[in-house]
Every structure is written in C-alpha cells, then in structure tokens.
C-alpha angles and dihedrals in degrees: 000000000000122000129200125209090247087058106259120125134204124196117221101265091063090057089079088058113102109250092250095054099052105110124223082007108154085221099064082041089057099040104054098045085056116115092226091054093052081052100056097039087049086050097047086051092049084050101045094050083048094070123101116253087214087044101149103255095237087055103044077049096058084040097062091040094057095053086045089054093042091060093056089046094062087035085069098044091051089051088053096034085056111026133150139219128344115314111257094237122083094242117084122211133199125232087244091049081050098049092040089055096052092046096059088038087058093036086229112171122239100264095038095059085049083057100042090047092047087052099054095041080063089055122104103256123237125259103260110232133181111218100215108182105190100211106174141296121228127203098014122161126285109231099164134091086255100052091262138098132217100218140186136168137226124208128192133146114242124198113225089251097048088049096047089045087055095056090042094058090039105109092202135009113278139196099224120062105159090053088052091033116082136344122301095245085061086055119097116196123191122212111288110244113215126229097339130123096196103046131179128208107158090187126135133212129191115227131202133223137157100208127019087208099068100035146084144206112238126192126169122183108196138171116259099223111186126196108269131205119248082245093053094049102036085058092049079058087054099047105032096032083167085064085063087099092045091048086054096043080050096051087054091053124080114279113265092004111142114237115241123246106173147292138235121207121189122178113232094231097063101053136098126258085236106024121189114171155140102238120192117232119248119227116217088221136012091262096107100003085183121078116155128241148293128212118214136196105195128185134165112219139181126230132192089014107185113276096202087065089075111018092250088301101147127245087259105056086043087050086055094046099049094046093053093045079052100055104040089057086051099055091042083057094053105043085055094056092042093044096113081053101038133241117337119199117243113258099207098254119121129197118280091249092049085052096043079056108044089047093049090053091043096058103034081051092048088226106170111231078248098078091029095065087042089053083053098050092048088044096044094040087057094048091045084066085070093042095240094121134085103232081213081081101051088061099053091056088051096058090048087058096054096053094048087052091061096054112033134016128241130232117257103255089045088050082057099052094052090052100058106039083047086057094034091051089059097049093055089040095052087047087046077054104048075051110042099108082075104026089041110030117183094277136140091243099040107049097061082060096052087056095045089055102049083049084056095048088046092042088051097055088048099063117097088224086071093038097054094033094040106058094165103095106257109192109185102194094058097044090046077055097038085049095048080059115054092037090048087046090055093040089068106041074056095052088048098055087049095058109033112139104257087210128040088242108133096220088059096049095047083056092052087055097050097048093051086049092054081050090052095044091047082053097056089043097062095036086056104044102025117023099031095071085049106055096039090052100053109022099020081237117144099215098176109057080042087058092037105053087038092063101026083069094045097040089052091049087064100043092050090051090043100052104048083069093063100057113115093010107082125139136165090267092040089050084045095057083051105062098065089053089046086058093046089054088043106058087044090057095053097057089061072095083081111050115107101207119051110181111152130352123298119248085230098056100098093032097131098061088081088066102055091106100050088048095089095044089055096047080047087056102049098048100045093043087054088043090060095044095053084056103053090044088061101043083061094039106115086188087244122139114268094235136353126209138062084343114027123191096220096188122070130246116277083053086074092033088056091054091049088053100047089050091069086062096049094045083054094067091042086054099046085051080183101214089205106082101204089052090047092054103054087036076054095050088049101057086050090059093045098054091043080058096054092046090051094043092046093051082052094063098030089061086046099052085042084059090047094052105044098051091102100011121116118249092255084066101037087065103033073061091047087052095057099048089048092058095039083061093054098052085055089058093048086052090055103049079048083050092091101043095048085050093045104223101174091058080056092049091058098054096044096053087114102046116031113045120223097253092059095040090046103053100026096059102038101045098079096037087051092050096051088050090047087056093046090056102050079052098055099039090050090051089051089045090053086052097039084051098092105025087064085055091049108051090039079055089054092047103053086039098053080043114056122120112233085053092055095090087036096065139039109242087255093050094055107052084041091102096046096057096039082056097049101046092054090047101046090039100061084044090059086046099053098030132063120243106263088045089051093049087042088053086044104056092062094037079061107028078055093044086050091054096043098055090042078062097047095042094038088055103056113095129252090263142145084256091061104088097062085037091059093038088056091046088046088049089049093052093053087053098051079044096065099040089048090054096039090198088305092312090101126037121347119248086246092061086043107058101055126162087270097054088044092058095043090049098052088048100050090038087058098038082056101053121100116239088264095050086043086051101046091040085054089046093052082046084057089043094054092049087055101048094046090040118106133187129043104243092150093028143243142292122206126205144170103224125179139136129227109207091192097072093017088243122154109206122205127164131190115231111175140307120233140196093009124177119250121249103180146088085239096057092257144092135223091213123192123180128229124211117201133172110211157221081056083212088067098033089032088146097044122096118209119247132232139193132235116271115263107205124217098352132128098190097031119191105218106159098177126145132220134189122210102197091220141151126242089235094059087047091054100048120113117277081016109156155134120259118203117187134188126210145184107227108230122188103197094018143057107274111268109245117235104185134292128229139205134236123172117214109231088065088069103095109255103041099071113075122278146167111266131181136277093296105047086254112136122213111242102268125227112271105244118227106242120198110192126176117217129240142188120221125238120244130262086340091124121107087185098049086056082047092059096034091062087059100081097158090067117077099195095062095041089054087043087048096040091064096045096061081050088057091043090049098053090037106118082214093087092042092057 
C-alpha cells in the first residue's frame, strides 16, 4: 500500500502503470484542470487546424517527427531543470555538460535550445515528493513483557526551521520529534507488526518537500504498548516471571504511551536520487546503544509535471523515445570513431551523461524497472534490425523481463506491445537466419553472433511474456528449419544464376558446373565444421544434415541434366574439365559420414557411374603427363648425389623426381575412390602396370644417360657415376615394395572379397610389380658386380701376394697383411660413401663370400710340409682381419652373414693347420672325451672303475672294478682280458707309466678289483686333453695282445679335480670315488683329420709316436672289419 499526502493511496501493482493511465489518480486530475494544460492542449488543437489538408505526406512525416523530438527535447530540460538528488553514478555532471550532451543527441542548434530552455524555465514546476518504501528491520529492541515488541514507524520530512522551532517551544527534551514536529496529517504510520523482532512492512508513502537543501528525512520506529486486564497481566507474571522488572518500569509510564526504538534521520541533500539500503537505528540516549536495523527503499519523484512539455504523451512512450534518440547518437558516434575498422555493434553502454539523464526521468517519472526494461527491449529490437546492436544485449533485457514477469503485472497496452515486438523479433530473426551464409559468414567475429541470436530466439520462446501473450503454437525448432531450407533453396538458385555457361560449349558448361559444385562443397564445409555447433547448441537444429539432403537433391539434379550432354561426345579436354568436378562430388559425397539422420538414399549415391566414359581418358592422362616428366628429369640428371655432409643424399636427382611423379598417380586412386569393386580391381590393376612401366621405362634412359656421360669421363667418375645409378636403382625398388601400401591393396581386398577370389587377386596384380623388381634387381646386382669386379682381383692379388711362400721368414704375420687391410678400408670406405646402405651390403657379401674362397685356395694349395703351420697361422690371422673390416664394428655386414658354411670350413682348417702337435694332440683327445660321452650301447663292453683325487697327498686314485660283455678273441670263443690304464697327452704326464691289471684268464665278464695311484698335480689333471686312457686287451702268449676296445675318461669329471669350497685353510676334505661305468669303443680308420694333420708333421717326433699308435689301434679297430 502506498499513501499520498492528499489521501489517496495506490497499491504496488499500479506503480507499473504510466502516470497518465492511472485511473482516479489525483495527478491526471491536476493535471488536466491546470491552465497550462488548457493552453497546450488549445495550442495543439490551433495547430493542428492550421495544417494543410493536401500537406506531402514525407513532409507532414518529418513534421510530425520534429515536433515529437522537440517534446523530448523540453521533457529533458524540464528533468535537469528540476532533479533530485545526486545522480546514482559515480560520475557527477553539470547542468551545462547535460545540456551540452542533449543538444548534440538531438542534433538542436544553438538558438533553438535557447528557445526551447527559455520555454521550460516558464513552465509551472513539479511537486517535489519523496517515494519512501518501508521493507522490513531486523534485531530491534524487545520492549514487552515477552521479550518482543509490536512496532511500527513513522516517516515525515521535516525543514531545518520547523525542526529548530520544535525544539524551541519544547519545555523539556523528548524522545519523540516527528510526533511534536509537525501536524498529524504530515505523519505517515506503517502497519504495526505484532510480537516480532524482525518485522516487514513493504509499504510505501510519498512524501512531500519544497527544497532538498533545508529538509530532512525522519523516521521513528517505536513499541505499540495496549492497556492490558489485571488477569491478563497477572498471567504474563506467571508465565514471564523474568517480565516482572519491565511490568513495574510500565506501571511507572504514562498509561497507553508507546515505548521508543530508535530513529533514523537522513538530510535530503545527501541522498540519491534512487537509495536502498540497510540504515542503523539511532538511540535518543546510551542505554541500548544497539537498536537493529532498518531497511529503506528512497526516490525522489516528481508530481503535477507540467502536461504542455510532451503533448499528453505518458512517461513511458517519452522514456522510449528518449532512449532510442540516445542511443542512436551514441552509435553514430561510434561508428564515426570506428570508421578505418569498420562497424562495431553496440554493446549496450551509454555515456555517463545519457545515463545521469535516463535514470533521473525514470525516477521523477516513477517508472518501475520494469518498464523501464520493456521500454529497452522495444528500443534495442528496433535498432538490431540495423545490426547495430550486440545481441548480447538483447539477452540481457530478456532476462530482465523474465524476471520482472514473474513479480509484478503489466498494464494491457504494454502487454500488447510486448506481444507483438516479441512476435515481430522472431520473424526478422528467422528471416537473419534463412540468410545467415551472407549476414554471419564463418568468421571468427560472426559466428558468435549467429549463436547469440539463435539463444535470443530460443530465449525468447522460453519466457512466460511470449507464451501468455502469444496463444498460436510456435514451435522453434520446425520454423529455424523451416527457415535452413528456404534460404539454402534460394542460395542456390543465386549461385546458379551466378554461374550459368554464357555459350552452349560443352567445355565451358561443365566449368560452370564445377565452379557451382565447389560452391556447394565450400557450403557443406562450413555448415559441417562452423555453423553446425552453433545451431545444435543453441537451437538443437541439425543444420547440417537439413542443408545436406537439400542440396544433395538439387546438385544431383544438375549433374544428371549436365552430363547427359555429354554422352557420345567425350575427348581428352572435355575429360579433363570433368575430374575437378569428380573430386568435388566426391568429397560431398563423403561427408554423407556425418549426417545424423539417414532416411532414404541419397540423389548423389551412384554418381559415379556418369563418369565411366571419361575414366580411361584420365588414367591415359596420368600416365602419359608422369612419362614425360621422368624424361625430362633424366635428361637433366648429371648422375651427382643429391646432397654431402652429416646426412648425405647418396642418389641423384631424378631419383627423387621419379618418386614425386609416380605419387600423382597414387594420390588418383585415392581420389576415384571407385565405389564398384570390380571396377576398382581391374582400375587397380591399370595404374600397376602403369607404374611397372614407368619403372621399366626410367632404368632404360638412365643406362643410356650413364652411357652419354661417361664417354670421355675418367674411371674415378665413371664409377662415382656407377655408384649413383646403382643407388638410384635401389630407391626405385624401395618405391615399388612401398607400391602396395601406398595403393593400399589390402583395403581392395576387402571390398572385393565377394567378387575376386584370392587366386586371381594374388597372382594378377603382382605379377607386373614383381617383374619390375626382379628387373631392378638383376640391375642392381650387374652394376655391383661391375664395381666389385676389380676389387675381387685385387684382394685375391693381396692374398697370394702376403702368402707366398719364399716372403713368409722375411715379415712378421702383421706386417704382412698390413697392405691388404689399408686397401680394403679405403676402398670400402669410398664405396660406403658413395652407396646406401643396402647397395653397400649388397657390394660386401660377395666381396666375402670371394675373399673366403680365395684363402680356402691359398690355403687348400700349399702342400702338407714342415712351413705350413706358420702358413696357415698367417692366413688365420688374415681371415680375422677381413673379419673385422667386413663387420666395421656392426655397421657393415652382420656376424650371421658372416659365418657362412664357407668361412666355418676355412676356419676349422686353418684353426687346426695352426696348432702345435700338443694342441693338435689334446684337441684330438677332447675329440675322444666327447665320443665317449654321446655314444651310447655296449657292442665291445664295459669297463667299471672307482675313480677319485686326494689333493692332500696329489694322488689320483683309480680302481678296476670289472670288465663286462667283452668280445672274444680266441679260437675257444673267450678272451684272457687285462686292462691298461694310461694319462695323456704323454707331453703333459711325461714321468707317469701307464698300469696295468692282472690277466684274467678265460672270462668274458672278469673281476679284477685291483687299485692304482697316479702321483699327479691338480694342475696336470686339469690341462687341457688331460685324461685317463683305459685299455682292454686280450693276453696273447706267441702273438701281439687282441685289442677289445678302449674308453675315455677326462680327468676334470674324478671328484677332487674339479673346483670346490675348502676350510679355513684352503685344505679340502678327500672326497667319495665315484663309480664310473665306460663303454668301450673302437676307432674308425683313417677317419681323423687331425691324425692327417699330425702325420704331415714328420720333423717332430712326438706326433709322429702318438700317431703312430693311433694307426695300431685303428688296425686292430673291428669298425673298419665290419
């Protein structure tokens, strides 16, 4: 509830209504019987007769819009003329800067604001009014019985000399002042709230003043206190025995005085002209300096302004007018600061002066922010049509106005104005968004524009103001729809007028048509990458699959009707024209991957199958455009490395040139992407050939410009340039084992699992590409051969040379393979320059392979003399070096390719050539040890022994157990065994005489039981070769003893010899014999390579008696017999 001081009262709601369509309201009534009011309307009706009947329309418009101005103009005159209060920005302005500012918004001439000002200073002046809306306190004081208070305020506005006569006439100090202040119809009360400490009134009184400077705003909160029964009372004591104190300090007041709670005082002049604040309660003395608060709503209005200034027009519609005049200055302003950049959008800030002077209208008008936002929204939705507005700003206004719905009601005309701009705002932003390709291009600045306004339009379907004021069904997502596709239908009719052929040539219309499908394509681009996230997230429209399917039907439309011009007609230019638009189609066509919605099949789908007749012509083209370029890129080659240094580019130039020919043709069947697999298959199988042919056709002219160069060229050259062409070669190859990945055969296979089976896949397209390799490789392999030519002569020069015979006393064995390996590293070290790597280890393994064979002739071809031991040593010495500069610490040729079957056998030979006769006898008595240990069975019998070593007294230990399943010797089918024990090699036991058992005569399986001790050092035990050899024999009287078989045993198997943990000492405990059981075997004859080995060595006496006794046993060996 408001209350005016004339006694009429208004409750909120009709605080939204403009001034001039309250009704009953004392203002109007005023107003109207005023004499100025009778004069303006007088004059508006003179002038109004004084117009000419046949007045041009234009002019009678400006006209009208000049006087309209013009009342603005006076209307804010009149507002700075007569404000209130400081402005509520922080910036103070000056009446001049105000007028000054007007004056350039309204673009008034100098005299004519003179005029105007003069005018409005002769106007009557409003009643100045002070709007006090009363919300709520909070912790106020208790003053009842019960802790609480039933409280209630009273507001006035007091001058300085009232206030000071008050207090003059007052015969003692009071509490109270508004009460003795003034009269009581200058007293305003609120409702009294009862027992509450934290009351709320929310009511509003308007208050009236003549002169801010000389009043003052008074407010007194105080405690309603009734007359009460002695029952009542004496049951308050009952209850509240605590209120005892505040019933006696009660009985002492006045009966029925209020009790004080505080006041609040606030001078005029240092208020706002809009106040909302939280005000502390002043106390009248330091009893209970705390009071609570009390929360205050303050405006400064105007009443009875004067009706001539704006022709009866309401606060409202002048509101509207002035904030679009603003505006409009303001964007003027800044498009003419901004012109070098461009057009900015207005943001939705004003100047600090327009603002001063909307918020001063606004509240000596009263106009709710409610209106005020409405009067926004109207103001900025008619400047967006120009696009000088930030949509940004629209949606803040929205907003406002949703949240204003929701709190107060609006009157009906205003209703209808928000109606309609609301319904008219969506119509002009459905037809911004049929044409947003051309108002919001896909920049970085538009298309956050485009999404703003889409939120708006969808904002603006959400608010309850357009549902309640809107009753037709408006569904958004179906008219933006609606929308995409009737701007993307006209967009390309206009893009088809744009690009329609000017002749009937053929040539020229399939161009047109290209260039309107790249338009197209550009189109579908933009739609999928930019505008799509913009429309789904603000609208849920999938603009995309709605532009797609729309010009998928109309693009295909053309193309059909284009291309059946072209049947029978096709040529080489005219197949040309037709690939870019192939590509065009079909990159539109792949982004089909992207619709959302896939309802039936698309026009474009079988496109393709329009440009079966200019395929051949295409595949014709490529091939013959690369041909040429190889050409040319040879004819130019100087058969020089590309590039020297840390990383050299060993291969010449139209190497690289050929790769970069051949990849068009890879990237075309990437870009066919021929739907039809068969027809892929057997395109697939074209471009192989093609690039075989290339290939072919590239190692032809090469050879023949290596010819060309090297007529008069030295031999270094000539095979620098070998070397080139070697590796050039050699990248080819590498392109074509790429070949099917780049083509991508096993993504064919795929698709033409169903049709081609793998027989026919496998051998038709690999056929061609592993011919050409093989070609390649012979080439490459003949030109390594012609520079491996000499170097083969050369190192099996060096060979023959380091070996001979009659050099070997003259040179150490270093010296003399000195020449060989300075030869090969420099050799092999410009090769690895000048060839990449696979060519250079192709050049290496027959360089080995021919350096192995060569030394296995050398070394094959010396005789078996006393000289071949150091000759053999030398040549051993020689293979490790060529070892070692083959392999080039692994960065040449890897040890498996080394040691091949070749180097194994000349290894072994020379290993065995170059060992002494003791290392040839202890490697032949390990030999012996191994048999034993892999052979199996007991065809000549066993032997059985306890065998052990005692390190404390250096005693071997071996005891003869038995023999068993021995072979008979004799005429009477038995044997008289004895068994021979013997330490070899005899170099290493030279002092140690062999054992031997007693005879056992006629037995098979003799018991013989018998133990024999080797005096012996660990270290002799465990040298190599070292073992024991045990003998059988059959015991002949007249003859030389049969021989049974003989067995193995190396030494380092007895306990004892091997390593083990001792104590303290060192000493080690005697260890257990071991039970040995050894078959016995016969050797086979002359099946020894190291016996032949020994043999050959006649000088030394030692290998020719070991020798010697090994051709005895072989003699008397059954092996041979058998």
């Amino acid at each position: 509830m408001m209350t005016s001081q004339d006694g009429f009262s208004r409750t909120e709601d009709d605080l939204l209504q403009p001034p001039d369509q309250t009704r009953g309201s004392t203002w109007n009534r005023q107003r109207q019987s005023s004499p100025a009011c009778k004069l303006g309307m007088t004059r508006k009706e003179k002038d109004t007769r004084d117009f000419k009947e046949n007045e041009n329309p234009e002019e009678k418009e400006k006209r009208h819009k000049e006087q309209e101005l013009k009342s603005l103009y006076k209307e804010l005159l009149y507002t700075i003329t007569h404000k209130l209060g400081k402005p509520a920005s922080a910036e103070v302005f000056t009446d001049n800067q105000l007028h000054q500012y007007i004056r350039e918004a309204f673009s008034m001439a100098v005299d004519e604001h003179q005029h105007l000002t003069e005018r409005v200073q002769n106007t009557k002046p409003p009643v100045y009014c002070l709007m006090a809306t009363v919300k709520e306190a909070k912790g106020i004081l208790g003053k009842d019985v019960s802790g609480f208070s039933d409280p209630y305020c009273l507001l006035t506005i007091l001058e300085d000399e009232k206030e000071s006569r008050t207090r003059q006439s007052r015969p003692k100090p009071r509490k109270a002042v508004v009460k003795d202040a003034v009269s009581d119809e200058k007293v305003y009360t609120t409702d009294t709230k009862k027992q509450t400490l934290n009351p709320i009134w929310n009511q509003t009184f308007v208050l009236e003043f003549e002169d801010t400077a000389v009043a003052s705003f008074h407010i007194e909160m105080w405690d309603k206190d009734e007359e009460l029964s002695l029952a009542q009372k004496l049951e308050e004591i009952r209850t509240n025995f605590h209120g005892l104190r505040r019933m006696i300090k009660d009985a002492k007041k006045e009966k029925g005085q209020d009790d004080y709670l505080g006041s609040i005082v606030l001078r005029l002049e240092d208020l706002h002209c809009t106040e909302d604040n939280w005000y502390v309660l002043e106390p009248r003395t330091e009893t209970y300096p705390d009071r609570g608060q009390c929360h205050l709503q303050l405006k400064f209005i105007h009443k009875e302004r004067d009706g001539t200034l704006s022709a009866g027009r309401s606060a409202y519609v002048n509101y509207c007018g002035i904030l679009l005049q603003f505006v409009q200055s303001h964007i003027s302003k800044q498009q003419v600061i901004h012109l070098p950049q461009g057009s900015v959008p207005w943001k939705g800030e004003l100047c600090g002066e327009g603002q001063t002077l909307l918020d001063l209208y606004a509240t000596q008008c009263n106009l709710s922010p409610f209106l005020q936002d409405l009067a926004k929204w109207m103001a900025y939705s008619k400047l967006y049509q120009s696009l000088e507005v930030d949509s940004s700003v629209l949606l803040q206004q929205l907003t406002s106005i949703e949240y204003h719905w929701h709190q107060q009601d609006l009157p009906y005309q205003q209703k209808q104005e928000l109606g309609e701009s609301l319904h008219g705002f969506l119509q002009y932003g459905l037809c911004l968004v049929a044409k947003y390709r051309d108002i919001f291009p896909p920049t970085q600045d538009a298309t956050p524009r485009l999404h703003r306004l889409l939120r708006i339009l969808s904002q603006v379907c959400k608010t309850q103001a357009f549902q309640k004021l809107n009753a037709a069904q408006f569904d958004l997502h179906d008219e933006v729809n609606k929308a995409v596709h009737s701007g993307t239908q006209e967009w390309f009719a206009i893009k088809k007028g744009l690009y329609q052929p000017m002749t009937k040539d053929l040539t020229e219309t399939v161009s047109a048509l290209s260039r309107l499908v790249g338009e197209v394509q550009q189109d579908i681009k933009h739609n999928k990458d930019i505008w799509n996230r913009v429309f789904v997230s603000a609208v849920q429209v999938d603009v995309f699959t709605v532009v797609y399917q729309k010009l998928d039907f109309l693009l295909a439309g053309e193309v059909r009707d284009t291309l059946s011009l072209l049947e029978g007609e096709m040529e080489q230019n005219l197949a040309n024209s037709l690939f870019p638009l192939y590509l065009s189609l079909q990159v539109i066509h792949k982004d089909k991957a992207f619709l959302q919605k896939r309802g039936k099949l698309l026009e474009l789908t079988n496109f393709h199958e329009g440009f079966r007749e200019a395929l051949p012509y295409w595949l014709n083209k490529a091939f013959s455009t690369t041909q040429d370029r190889v050409e040319r890129a040879v004819q130019v080659d100087q058969l020089q490395p590309l590039q020297s240094g840390p990383v050299p580019i060993k291969h010449s130039s139209s190497a690289v040139d050929l790769v970069t020919c051949v990849q068009p043709i890879c990237q075309l069947w990437e870009q066919l992407s021929w739907p039809d697999p068969e027809e892929a298959f057997m395109l697939m199988v074209k471009l192989t050939v093609d690039v075989c042919k290339i290939v072919m056709n590239y190692c032809r002219i090469l050879k023949e410009r290596v010819r060309e160069l090297s007529e008069n060229s030295d031999p270094g050259r000539a095979v620098n340039m070998l070397c080139v062409v070697v590796n050039d070669l050699e990248h080819l190859r590498s392109v074509l084992i790429r070949l099917p990945q780049q083509l991508n055969w096993a993504g064919l296979r795929e698709r033409t699992l169903h049709v081609i089976g793998d027989p026919q896949f496998h051998s038709v397209l690999p056929s061609q590409l592993l011919h050409a390799q093989g070609v390649l490789n012979k080439e490459i392999r003949s030109a390594l051969e012609t520079v491996g030519r000499k170097l083969n002569s050369d190192i099996a020069m060096y060979v023959r040379s380091m070996s001979t015979r009659c050099r070997i006393p003259s040179k150490s064995t270093e010296e003399a393979v000195v020449p060989l390996i300075k030869y090969l590293e420099r050799e092999l070290q410009y090769m690895n320059e000048n060839l990449v790597q696979e060519n250079f280890n192709s050049l290496l393994t027959p360089l080995w392979t021919n350096s192995i064979r060569t030394l296995y002739q050398v070394a094959t071809q010396q005789k078996q003399e006393d000289g071949l031991m150091v000759f053999c040593q030398r040549l051993q010495f020689t293979l490790q070096c060529l070892e070692q500069c083959f392999h080039a610490e692994g960065n040449g040729l890897p040890l498996d390719t080394l040691h091949v079957d070749s180097y194994k056998i000349l290894k072994a030979h020379l290993t065995h050539n170059s060992l002494n006769c003791q290392q040839l006898i202890e490697k032949f008595l390990d030999r012996k040890v191994w048999e034993q240990k892999v052979y199996s069975g007991e065809k000549y019998g066993a032997v059985t022994l306890l065998a052990s070593y005692r390190r404390s007294d250096h005693r071997l230990r071996v005891e003869v157990l038995n023999a068993a399943n021995l072979q008979p010797m004799d005429s009477n089918g038995s044997s008289d065994p004895f068994v021979q024990l013997r330490l070899e090699p005899g170099h290493v036991f030279s002092e140690v005489e062999p054992r031997t058992t007693q005879i056992k005569n006629c037995d098979l399986n003799p018991l013989f039981d018998e133990a024999f001790e080797f005096l012996v050092s660990v270290e002799q035990c465990q040298a190599a070769g070292a073992c024991l050899v045990v003998t059988v024999l059959d015991y002949d009287t007249l003859t030389t003893d049969d021989f049974e078989g003989e067995a193995f045993l190396a030494l380092k198997a007895v306990p004892g010899v091997g390593g083990g943990s001792g104590d303290r000492e060192g000493h080690q405990p005697d260890p257990s014999p071991a039970q040995i059981r050894l078959p016995l075997m016969h050797p086979k004859p002359n099946d020894d390579s190291i016996l032949k080995l020994l043999e050959s060595r006649r000088g030394e006496r030692e290998a020719q008696l070991f020798v010697k006794k090994r051709r005895q046993r072989e003699r008397q060996s059954q092996e041979g017999k058998q």
